[in-house]
Backbone bond lengths (Angstrom), bond angles and torsions (degrees), N, CA, C in turn:
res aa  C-N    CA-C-N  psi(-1)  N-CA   C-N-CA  omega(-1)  CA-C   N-CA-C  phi
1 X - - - 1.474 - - 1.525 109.40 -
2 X 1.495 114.36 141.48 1.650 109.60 -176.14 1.390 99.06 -63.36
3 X 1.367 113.88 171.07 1.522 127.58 174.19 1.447 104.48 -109.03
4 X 1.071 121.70 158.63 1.919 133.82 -174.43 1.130 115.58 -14.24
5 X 1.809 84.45 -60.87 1.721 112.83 -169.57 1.519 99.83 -59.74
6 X 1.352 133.83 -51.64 1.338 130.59 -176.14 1.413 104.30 -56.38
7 X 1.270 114.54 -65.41 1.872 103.05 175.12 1.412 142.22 -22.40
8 X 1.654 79.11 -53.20 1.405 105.54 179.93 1.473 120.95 -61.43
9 X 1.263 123.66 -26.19 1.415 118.64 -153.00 1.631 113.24 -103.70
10 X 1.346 83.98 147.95 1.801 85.65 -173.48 1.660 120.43 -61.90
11 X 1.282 100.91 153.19 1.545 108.77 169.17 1.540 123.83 -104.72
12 X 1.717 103.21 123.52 1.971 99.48 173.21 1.150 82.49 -113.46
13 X 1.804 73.32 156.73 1.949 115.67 145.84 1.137 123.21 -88.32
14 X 1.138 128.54 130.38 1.508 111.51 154.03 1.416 94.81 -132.89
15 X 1.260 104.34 149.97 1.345 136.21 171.47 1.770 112.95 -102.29
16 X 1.111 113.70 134.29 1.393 119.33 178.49 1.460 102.07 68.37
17 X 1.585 132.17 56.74 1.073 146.59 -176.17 1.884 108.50 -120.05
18 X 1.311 124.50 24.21 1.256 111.48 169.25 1.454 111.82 -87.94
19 X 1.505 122.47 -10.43 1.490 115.86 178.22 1.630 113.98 -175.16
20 X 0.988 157.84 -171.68 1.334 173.39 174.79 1.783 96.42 62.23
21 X 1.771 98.32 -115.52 1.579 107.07 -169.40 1.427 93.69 -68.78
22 X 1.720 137.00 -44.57 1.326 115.79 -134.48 1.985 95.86 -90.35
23 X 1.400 122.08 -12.02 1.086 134.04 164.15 1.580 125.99 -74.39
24 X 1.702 105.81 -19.54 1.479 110.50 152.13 1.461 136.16 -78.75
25 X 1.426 100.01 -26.47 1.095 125.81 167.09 1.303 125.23 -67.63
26 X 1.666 127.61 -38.54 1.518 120.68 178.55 1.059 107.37 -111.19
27 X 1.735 129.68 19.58 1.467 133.39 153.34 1.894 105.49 -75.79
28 X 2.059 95.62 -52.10 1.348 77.36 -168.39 1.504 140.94 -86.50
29 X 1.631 98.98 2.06 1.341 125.85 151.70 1.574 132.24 -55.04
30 X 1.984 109.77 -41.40 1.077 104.34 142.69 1.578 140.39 -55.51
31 X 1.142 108.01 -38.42 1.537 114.62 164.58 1.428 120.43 -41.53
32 X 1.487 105.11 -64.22 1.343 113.81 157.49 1.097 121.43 -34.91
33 X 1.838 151.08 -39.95 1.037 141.98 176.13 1.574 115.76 138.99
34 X 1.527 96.73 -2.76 1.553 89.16 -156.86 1.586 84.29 -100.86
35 X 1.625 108.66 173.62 1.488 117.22 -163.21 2.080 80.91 -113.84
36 X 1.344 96.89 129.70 2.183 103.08 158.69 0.706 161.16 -169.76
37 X 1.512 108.31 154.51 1.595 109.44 -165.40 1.811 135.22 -57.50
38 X 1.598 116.49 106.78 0.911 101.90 -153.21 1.131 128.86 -90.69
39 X 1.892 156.04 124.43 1.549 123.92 -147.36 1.930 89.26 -135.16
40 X 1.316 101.80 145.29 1.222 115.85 158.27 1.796 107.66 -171.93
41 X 1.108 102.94 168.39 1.544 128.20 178.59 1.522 91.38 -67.35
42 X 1.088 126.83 -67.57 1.703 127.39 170.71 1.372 110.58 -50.69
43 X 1.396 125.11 115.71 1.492 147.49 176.12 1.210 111.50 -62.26
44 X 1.777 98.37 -56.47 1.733 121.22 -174.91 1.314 94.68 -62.30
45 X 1.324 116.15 -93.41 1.470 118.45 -175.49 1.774 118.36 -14.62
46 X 1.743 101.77 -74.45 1.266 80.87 168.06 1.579 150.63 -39.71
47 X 1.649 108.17 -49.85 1.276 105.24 157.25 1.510 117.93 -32.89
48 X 1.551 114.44 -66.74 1.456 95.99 -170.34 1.057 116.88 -41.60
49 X 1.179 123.55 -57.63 1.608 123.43 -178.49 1.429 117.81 -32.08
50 X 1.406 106.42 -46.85 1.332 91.84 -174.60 1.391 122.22 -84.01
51 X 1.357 116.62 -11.12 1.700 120.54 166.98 1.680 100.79 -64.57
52 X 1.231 123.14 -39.08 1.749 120.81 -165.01 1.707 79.21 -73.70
53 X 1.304 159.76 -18.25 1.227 147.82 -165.22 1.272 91.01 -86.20
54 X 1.351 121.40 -76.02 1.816 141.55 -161.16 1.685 87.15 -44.75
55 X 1.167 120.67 -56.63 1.334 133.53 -152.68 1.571 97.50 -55.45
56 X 1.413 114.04 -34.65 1.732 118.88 179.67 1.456 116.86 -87.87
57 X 1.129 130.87 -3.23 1.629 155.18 149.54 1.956 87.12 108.56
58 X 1.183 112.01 75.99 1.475 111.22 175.75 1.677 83.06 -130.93
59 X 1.454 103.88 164.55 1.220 99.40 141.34 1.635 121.61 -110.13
60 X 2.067 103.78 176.12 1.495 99.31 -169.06 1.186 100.67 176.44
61 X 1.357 108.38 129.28 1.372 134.55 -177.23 1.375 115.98 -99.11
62 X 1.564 126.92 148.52 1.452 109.08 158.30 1.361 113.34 -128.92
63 X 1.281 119.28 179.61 1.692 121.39 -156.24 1.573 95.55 -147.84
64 X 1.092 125.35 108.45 1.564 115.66 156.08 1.212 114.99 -65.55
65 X 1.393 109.59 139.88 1.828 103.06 178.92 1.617 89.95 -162.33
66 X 1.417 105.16 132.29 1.525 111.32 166.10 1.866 106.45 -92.27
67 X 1.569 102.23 129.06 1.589 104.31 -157.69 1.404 102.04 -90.76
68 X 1.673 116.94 -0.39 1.228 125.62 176.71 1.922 119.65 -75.26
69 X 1.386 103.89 -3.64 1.390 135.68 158.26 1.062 157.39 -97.73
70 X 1.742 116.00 90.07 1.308 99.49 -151.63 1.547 113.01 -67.27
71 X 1.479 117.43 -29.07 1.642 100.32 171.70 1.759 122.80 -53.97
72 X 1.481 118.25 -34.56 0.991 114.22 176.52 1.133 129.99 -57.26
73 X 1.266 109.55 -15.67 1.393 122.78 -159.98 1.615 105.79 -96.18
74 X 0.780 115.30 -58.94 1.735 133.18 132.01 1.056 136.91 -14.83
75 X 1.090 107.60 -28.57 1.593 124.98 165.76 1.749 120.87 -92.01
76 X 1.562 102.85 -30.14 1.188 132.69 -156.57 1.964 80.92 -80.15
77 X 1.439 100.36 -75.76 1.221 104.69 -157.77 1.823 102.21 -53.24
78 X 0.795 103.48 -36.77 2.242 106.17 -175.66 1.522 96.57 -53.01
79 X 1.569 124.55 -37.91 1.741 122.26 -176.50 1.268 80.96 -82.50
80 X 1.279 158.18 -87.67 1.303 145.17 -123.91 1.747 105.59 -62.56
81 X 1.277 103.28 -40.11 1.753 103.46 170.07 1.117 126.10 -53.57
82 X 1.594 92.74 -49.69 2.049 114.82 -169.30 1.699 81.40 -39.97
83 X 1.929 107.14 -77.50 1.018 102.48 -153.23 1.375 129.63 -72.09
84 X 1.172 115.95 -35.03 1.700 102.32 -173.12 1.543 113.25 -104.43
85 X 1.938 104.90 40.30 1.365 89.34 178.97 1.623 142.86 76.44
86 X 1.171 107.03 -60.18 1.883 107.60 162.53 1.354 87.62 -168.79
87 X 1.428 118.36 172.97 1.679 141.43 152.62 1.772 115.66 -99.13
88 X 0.725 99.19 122.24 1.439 98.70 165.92 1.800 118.51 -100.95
89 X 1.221 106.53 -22.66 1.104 98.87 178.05 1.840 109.88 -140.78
90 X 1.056 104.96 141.31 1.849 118.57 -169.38 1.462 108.71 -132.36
91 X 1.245 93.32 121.08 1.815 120.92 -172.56 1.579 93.50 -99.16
92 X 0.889 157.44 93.63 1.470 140.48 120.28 1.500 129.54 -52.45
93 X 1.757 102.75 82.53 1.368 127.53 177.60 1.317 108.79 -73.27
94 X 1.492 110.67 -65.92 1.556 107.53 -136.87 1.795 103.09 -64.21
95 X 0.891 110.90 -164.56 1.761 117.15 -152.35 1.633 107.03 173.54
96 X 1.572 96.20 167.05 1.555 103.34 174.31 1.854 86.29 -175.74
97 X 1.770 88.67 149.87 1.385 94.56 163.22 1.524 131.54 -148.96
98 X 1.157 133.93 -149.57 1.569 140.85 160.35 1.561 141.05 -118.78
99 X 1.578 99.60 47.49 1.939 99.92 -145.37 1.710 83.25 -69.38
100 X 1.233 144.37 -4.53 1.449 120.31 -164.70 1.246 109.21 -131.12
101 X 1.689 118.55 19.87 1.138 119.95 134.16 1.171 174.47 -110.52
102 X 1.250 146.68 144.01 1.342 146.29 -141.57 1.654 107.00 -104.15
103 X 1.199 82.43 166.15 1.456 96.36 -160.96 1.854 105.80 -59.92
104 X 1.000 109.62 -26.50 1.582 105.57 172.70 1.734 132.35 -84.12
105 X 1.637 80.55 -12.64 1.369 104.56 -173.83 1.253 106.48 -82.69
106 X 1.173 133.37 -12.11 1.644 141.19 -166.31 1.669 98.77 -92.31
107 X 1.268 114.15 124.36 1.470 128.13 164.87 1.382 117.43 -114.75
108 X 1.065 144.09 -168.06 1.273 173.38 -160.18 1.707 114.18 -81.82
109 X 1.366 104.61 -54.69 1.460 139.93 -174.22 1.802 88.83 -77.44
110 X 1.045 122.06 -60.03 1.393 107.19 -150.79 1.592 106.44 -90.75
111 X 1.754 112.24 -16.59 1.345 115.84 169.75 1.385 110.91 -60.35
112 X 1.778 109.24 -63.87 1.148 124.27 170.80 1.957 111.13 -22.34
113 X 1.446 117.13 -71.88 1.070 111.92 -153.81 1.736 115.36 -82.92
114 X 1.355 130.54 3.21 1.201 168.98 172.71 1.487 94.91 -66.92
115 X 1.418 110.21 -94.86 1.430 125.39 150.92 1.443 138.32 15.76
116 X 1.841 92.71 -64.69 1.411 112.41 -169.15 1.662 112.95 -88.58
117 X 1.817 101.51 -50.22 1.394 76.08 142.21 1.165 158.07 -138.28
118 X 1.453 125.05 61.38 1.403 142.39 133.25 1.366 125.96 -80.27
119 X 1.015 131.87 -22.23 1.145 127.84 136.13 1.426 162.02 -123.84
120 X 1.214 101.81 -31.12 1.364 102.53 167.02 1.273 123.54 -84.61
121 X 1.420 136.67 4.80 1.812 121.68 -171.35 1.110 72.94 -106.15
122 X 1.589 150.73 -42.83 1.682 129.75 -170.82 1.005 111.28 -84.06
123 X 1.388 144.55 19.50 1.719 161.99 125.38 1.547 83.61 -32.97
124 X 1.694 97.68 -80.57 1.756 110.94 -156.51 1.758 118.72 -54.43
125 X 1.574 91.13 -33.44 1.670 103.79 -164.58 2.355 79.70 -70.20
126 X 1.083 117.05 -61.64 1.377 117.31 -161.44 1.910 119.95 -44.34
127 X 1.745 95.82 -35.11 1.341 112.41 175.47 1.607 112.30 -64.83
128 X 0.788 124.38 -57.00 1.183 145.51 167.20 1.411 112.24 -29.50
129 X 1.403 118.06 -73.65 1.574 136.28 -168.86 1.577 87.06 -58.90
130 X 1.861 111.97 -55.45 1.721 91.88 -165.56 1.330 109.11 -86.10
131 X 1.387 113.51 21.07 1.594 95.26 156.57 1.584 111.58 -60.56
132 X 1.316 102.66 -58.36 1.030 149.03 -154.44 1.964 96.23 -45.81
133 X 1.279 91.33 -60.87 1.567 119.55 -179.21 1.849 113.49 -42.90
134 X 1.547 92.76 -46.22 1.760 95.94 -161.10 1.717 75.88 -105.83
135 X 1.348 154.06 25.89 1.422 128.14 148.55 1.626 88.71 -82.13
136 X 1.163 131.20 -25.86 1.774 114.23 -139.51 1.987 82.57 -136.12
137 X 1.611 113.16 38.01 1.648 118.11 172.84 1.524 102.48 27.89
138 X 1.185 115.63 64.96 1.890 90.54 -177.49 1.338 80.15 -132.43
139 X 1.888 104.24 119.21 0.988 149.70 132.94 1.712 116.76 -12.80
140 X 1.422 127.40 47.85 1.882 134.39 -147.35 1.724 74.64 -104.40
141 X 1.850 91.84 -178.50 1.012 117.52 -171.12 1.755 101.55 -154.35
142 X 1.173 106.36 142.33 1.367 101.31 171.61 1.822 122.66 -142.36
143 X 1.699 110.00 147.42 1.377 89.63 -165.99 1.377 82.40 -131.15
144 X 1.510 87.41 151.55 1.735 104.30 166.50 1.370 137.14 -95.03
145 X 1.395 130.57 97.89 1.253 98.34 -172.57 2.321 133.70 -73.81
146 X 1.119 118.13 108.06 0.940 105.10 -170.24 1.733 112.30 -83.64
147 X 1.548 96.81 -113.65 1.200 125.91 -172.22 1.520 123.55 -176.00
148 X 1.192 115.10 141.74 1.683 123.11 164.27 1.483 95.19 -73.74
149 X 1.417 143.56 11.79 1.331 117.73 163.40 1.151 108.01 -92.18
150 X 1.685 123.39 -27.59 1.655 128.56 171.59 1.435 98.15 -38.38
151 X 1.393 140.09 -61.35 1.285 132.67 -151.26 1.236 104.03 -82.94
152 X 1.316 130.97 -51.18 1.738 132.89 -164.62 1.435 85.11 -136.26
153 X 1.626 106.73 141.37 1.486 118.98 -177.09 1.298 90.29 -116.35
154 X 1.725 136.01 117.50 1.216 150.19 -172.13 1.252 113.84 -107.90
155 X 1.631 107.45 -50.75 1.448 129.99 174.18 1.301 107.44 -52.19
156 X 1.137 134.68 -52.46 1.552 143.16 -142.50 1.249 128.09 75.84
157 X 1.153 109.68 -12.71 1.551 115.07 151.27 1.549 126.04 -12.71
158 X 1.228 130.58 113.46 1.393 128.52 -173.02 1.163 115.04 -117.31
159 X 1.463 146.56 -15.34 1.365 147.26 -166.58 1.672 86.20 -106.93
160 X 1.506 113.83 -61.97 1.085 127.84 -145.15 1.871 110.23 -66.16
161 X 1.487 119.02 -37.89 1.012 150.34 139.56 1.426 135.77 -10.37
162 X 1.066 93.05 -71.71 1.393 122.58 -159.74 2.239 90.43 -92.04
163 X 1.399 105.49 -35.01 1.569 88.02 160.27 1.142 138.46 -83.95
164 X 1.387 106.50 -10.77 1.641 122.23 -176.27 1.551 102.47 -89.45
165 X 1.503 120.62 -7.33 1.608 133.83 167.95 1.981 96.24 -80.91
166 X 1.240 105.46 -57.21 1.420 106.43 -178.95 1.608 105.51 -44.72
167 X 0.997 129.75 -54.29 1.499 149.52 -148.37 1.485 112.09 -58.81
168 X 1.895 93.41 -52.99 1.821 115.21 171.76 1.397 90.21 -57.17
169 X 1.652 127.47 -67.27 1.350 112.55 -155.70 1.249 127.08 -79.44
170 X 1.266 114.62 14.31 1.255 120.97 -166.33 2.042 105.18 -117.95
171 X 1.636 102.38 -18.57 1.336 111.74 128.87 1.058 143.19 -58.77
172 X 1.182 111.58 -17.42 1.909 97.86 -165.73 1.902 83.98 -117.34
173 X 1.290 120.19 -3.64 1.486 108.91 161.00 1.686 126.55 -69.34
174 X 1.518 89.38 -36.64 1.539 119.11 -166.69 1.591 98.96 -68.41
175 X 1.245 100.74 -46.87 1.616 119.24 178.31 1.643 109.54 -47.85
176 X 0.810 128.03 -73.76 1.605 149.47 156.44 1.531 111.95 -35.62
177 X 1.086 125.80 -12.96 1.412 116.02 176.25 1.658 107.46 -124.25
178 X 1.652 102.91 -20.40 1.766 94.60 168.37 1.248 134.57 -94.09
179 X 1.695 92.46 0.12 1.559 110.58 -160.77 1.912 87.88 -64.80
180 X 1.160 150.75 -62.45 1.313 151.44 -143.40 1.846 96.64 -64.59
181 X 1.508 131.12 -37.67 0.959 129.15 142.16 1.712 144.23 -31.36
182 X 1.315 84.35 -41.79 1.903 84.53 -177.63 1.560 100.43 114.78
183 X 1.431 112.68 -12.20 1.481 103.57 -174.00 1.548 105.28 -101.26
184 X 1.568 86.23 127.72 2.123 98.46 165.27 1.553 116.89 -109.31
185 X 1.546 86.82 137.70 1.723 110.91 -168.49 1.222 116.88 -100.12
186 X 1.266 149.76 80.49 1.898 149.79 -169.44 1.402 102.20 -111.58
187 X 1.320 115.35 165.56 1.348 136.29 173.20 1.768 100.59 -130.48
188 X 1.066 94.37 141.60 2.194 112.89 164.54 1.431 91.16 -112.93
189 X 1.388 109.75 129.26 1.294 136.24 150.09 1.396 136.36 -81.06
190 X 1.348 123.44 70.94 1.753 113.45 -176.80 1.315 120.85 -54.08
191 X 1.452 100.60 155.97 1.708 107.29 160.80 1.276 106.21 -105.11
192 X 1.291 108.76 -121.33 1.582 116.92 -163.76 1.627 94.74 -95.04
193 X 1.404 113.99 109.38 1.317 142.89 -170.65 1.362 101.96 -82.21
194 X 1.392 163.05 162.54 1.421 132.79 93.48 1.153 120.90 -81.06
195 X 1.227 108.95 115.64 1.312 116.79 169.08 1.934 114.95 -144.83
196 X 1.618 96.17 172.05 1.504 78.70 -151.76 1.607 128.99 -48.97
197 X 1.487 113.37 -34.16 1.764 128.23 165.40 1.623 92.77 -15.42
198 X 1.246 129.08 -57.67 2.070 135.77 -175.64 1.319 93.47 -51.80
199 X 1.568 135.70 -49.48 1.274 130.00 -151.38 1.278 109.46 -83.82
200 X 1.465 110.47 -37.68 1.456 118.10 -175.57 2.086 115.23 -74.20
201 X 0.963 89.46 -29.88 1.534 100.05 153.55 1.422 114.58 -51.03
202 X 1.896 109.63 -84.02 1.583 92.05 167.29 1.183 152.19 -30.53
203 X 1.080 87.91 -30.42 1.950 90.55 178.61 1.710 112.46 -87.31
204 X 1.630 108.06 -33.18 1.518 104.70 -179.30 1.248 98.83 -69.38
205 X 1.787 137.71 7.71 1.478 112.36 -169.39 1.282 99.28 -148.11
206 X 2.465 115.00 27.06 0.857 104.16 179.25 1.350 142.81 79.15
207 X 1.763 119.09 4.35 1.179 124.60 -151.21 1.681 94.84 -108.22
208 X 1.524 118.98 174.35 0.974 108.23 152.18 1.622 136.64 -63.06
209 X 1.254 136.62 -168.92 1.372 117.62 170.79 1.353 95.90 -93.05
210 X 1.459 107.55 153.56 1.515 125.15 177.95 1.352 113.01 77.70
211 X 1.630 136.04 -3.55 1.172 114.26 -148.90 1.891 92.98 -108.68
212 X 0.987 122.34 -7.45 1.925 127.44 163.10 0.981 114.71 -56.84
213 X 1.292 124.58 -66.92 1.568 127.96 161.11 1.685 114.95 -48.93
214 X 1.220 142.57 -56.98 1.108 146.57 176.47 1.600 100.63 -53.53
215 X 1.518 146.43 -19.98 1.510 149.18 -149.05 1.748 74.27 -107.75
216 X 1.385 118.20 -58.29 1.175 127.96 -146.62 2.104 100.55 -61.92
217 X 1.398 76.99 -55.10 2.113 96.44 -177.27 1.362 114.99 -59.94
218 X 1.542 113.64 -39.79 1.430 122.67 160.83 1.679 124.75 -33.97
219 X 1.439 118.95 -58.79 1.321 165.14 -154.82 1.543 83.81 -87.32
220 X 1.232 117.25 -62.15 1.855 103.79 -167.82 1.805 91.09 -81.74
221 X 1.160 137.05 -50.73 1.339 126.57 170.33 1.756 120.23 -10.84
222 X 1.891 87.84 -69.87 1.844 116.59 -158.58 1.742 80.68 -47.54
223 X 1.516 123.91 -59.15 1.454 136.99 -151.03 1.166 126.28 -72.38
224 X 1.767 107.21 -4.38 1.471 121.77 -171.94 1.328 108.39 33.82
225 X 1.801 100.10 57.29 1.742 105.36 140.05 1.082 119.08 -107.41
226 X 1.353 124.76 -1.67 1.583 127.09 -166.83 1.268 92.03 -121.40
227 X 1.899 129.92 125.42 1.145 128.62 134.64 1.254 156.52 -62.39
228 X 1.312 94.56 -13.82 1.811 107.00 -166.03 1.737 76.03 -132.08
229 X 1.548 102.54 99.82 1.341 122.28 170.10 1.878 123.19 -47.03
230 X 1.606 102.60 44.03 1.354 90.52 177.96 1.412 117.08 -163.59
231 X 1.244 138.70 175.63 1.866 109.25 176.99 1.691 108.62 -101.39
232 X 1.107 108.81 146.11 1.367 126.96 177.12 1.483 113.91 -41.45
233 X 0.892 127.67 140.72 1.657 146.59 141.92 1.549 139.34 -54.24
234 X 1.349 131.85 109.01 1.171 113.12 176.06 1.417 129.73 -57.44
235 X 1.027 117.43 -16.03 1.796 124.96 168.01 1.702 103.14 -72.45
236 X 1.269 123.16 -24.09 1.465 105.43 164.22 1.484 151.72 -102.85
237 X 1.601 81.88 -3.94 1.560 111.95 142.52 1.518 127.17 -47.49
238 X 1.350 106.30 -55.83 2.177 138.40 168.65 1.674 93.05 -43.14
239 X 1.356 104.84 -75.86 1.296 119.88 -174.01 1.545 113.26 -26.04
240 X 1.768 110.20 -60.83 1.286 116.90 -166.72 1.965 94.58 -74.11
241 X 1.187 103.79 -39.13 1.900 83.38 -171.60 1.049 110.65 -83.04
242 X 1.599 131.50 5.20 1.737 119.03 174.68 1.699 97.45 -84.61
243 X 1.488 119.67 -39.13 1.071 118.82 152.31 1.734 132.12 -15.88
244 X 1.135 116.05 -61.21 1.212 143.51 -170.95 1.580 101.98 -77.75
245 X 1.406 107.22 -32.79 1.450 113.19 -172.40 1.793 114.94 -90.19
246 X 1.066 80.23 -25.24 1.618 105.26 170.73 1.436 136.48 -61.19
247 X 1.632 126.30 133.05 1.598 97.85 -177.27 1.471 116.48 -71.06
248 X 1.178 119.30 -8.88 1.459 111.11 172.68 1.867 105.03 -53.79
249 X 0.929 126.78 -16.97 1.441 133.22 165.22 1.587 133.37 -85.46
250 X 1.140 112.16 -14.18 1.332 140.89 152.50 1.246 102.16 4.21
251 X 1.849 141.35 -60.55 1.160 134.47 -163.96 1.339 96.67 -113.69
252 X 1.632 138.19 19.69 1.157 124.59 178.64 1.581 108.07 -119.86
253 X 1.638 111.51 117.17 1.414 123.30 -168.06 1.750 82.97 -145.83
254 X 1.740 88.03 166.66 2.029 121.67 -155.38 1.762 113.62 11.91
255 X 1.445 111.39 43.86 1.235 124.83 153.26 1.846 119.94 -57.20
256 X 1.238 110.05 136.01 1.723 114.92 161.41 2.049 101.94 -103.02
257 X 0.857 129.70 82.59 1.047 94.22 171.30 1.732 118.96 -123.90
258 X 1.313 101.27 172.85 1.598 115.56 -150.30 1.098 126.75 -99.31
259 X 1.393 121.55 112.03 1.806 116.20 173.25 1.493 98.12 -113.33
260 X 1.278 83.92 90.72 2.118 78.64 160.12 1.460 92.60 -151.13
261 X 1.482 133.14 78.74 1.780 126.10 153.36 1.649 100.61 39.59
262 X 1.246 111.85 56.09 1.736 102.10 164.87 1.580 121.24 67.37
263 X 1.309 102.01 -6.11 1.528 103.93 174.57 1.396 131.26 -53.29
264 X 0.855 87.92 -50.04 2.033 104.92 159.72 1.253 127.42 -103.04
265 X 1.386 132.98 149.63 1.394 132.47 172.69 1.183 118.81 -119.91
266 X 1.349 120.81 -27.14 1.441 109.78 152.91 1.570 143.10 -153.47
C-alpha cells in the first residue's frame, strides 16, 4: 500500500520526455517529489525515463503518443488520468520544427504538422487536463515550453517561429481564463540548449560531437547576442520550470520567461 508521502504527492505530464529538456524536466520534478507521467513518440526513450524516475523512489509511467495527433493525444491523456488519478502539473515539452527551411520549401503538410504539435494538440492535451483539474478543485499549474525564437526570429525560421509566438500567446490567454480557478499558465523560453537535436545534426553532417552547437554559440558570442559565453543546459531549463511549478511561484501566472545567457530581453 502507498505510504502518505506517496498519496500525497503531485502528479506531472510531460510530453516530449524521452530525452534532452523534457527528460530533464521529469527527472527533476521527480526529485522534487512529484510522481510522472511520461509521454513521447519514442516508447524506448520514454521508458528510460521512466526507470531514471523509479530509480529516484518516485513513481512513473510512460505513454507513447505521437503529439502530431489529436486522437492520440486524447487517448494519451484518458490513460494518464485512468492511471494516476489527476495531474496537477502539465509540461508541454515535446516540439518539432523547420530550421532548414525556406520559404519555398514550406507546404501545407509541413506547416500543418509543425502547428499541431506546437500548438494546437497542447491546446487539446491542456483542455482536457483542466477539465479534469476544476472537476477535482486542484489548484495545477502549467508550463509551456516555448522559445526565444517566439519573441525575436534570428534564425529565419518561419513555420517554426511563428508557432513558438503562438505558444507565448496562447499562454498568456490560458493564463487569464484559469486564473479564477487556481490554475497558473507560464511558458520558459530556451536559447541555445545543448541537447541531443545539436548531436544529431553532427553526425548527419559528419561533424564531431558537440561541435554544431558550439559553431552555432560561437556565432551568437562573435555578435554579442549571447552573454553568458556558452550554450545552455537541459538541467537549467528543469530548474526554471520546477520554479514555475513551485510555490515560490505562487503569484506568477501567463509569464514567457527566458533562459537563454542574455540572448533575449524580452
Amino acid at each position: 500500500m502507498a505510504d502518505r508521502t506517496e498519496q500525497n504527492s503531485r502528479v506531472a505530464l510531460v510530453t516530449g520526455a524521452a530525452s534532452g529538456i523534457g527528460r530533464a524536466i521529469a527527472c527533476r520534478l521527480a526529485h522534487d517529489g512529484a510522481n510522472i507521467a511520461v509521454a513521447d513518440i519514442n516508447a524506448d526513450g520514454a521508458r528510460e525515463t521512466a526507470a531514471m524516475i523509479e530509480a529516484i523512489g518516485r513513481r512513473a509511467r510512460s505513454y507513447a503518443c505521437d503529439m502530431s495527433s489529436k486522437n492520440a493525444v486524447a487517448a494519451m491523456a484518458e490513460s494518464v488520468l485512468a492511471g494516476f488519478g489527476r495531474v496537477d502539473i502539465l509540461v508541454n515539452n515535446a516540439g518539432t520544427g523547420d530550421s532548414s527551411a525556406g520559404l519555398d520549401d514550406i507546404d501545407e503538410s509541413l506547416w500543418d504538422r509543425i502547428y499541431a504539435i506546437n500548438v494546437r494538440n497542447p491546446f487539446f492535451l491542456v483542455q482536457r487536463i483542466v477539465r479534469d483539474m476544476i472537476e477535482k478543485a486542484t489548484a495545477g499549474c502549467m508550463v509551456n515550453i516555448a522559445s526565444t525564437e517566439g519573441k525575436t526570429n534570428r534564425a529565419g525560421s518561419i513555420v517554426y517561429s511563428s508557432s513558438k509566438a503562438a505558444l507565448i500567446n496562447l499562454t498568456q490567454g490560458l493564463a487569464m481564463q484559469l486564473a479564477p480557478y487556481g490554475i497558473r499558465v507560464n511558458a520558459v523560453c530556451p536559447g541555445l540548449i545543448d541537447t541531443p537535436i545539436w548531436h544529431r545534426s553532427d553526425k548527419a553532417m559528419g561533424m564531431e560531437p558537440g561541435e554544431t552547437v558550439q559553431m552555432v554559440v560561437q556565432s551568437a558570442i562573435d555578435s554579442m547576442q549571447l552573454k553568458i559565453a556558452r550554450a545552455g543546459t537541459p538541467d537549467e531549463i528543469a530548474a526554471a520550470v520546477a520554479f514555475l511549478c513551485s510555490a515560490d511561484a505562487s503569484y506568477i501566472t501567463g509569464q514567457a520567461i527566458n533562459v537563454c545567457g542574455g540572448l533575449e530581453y524580452h
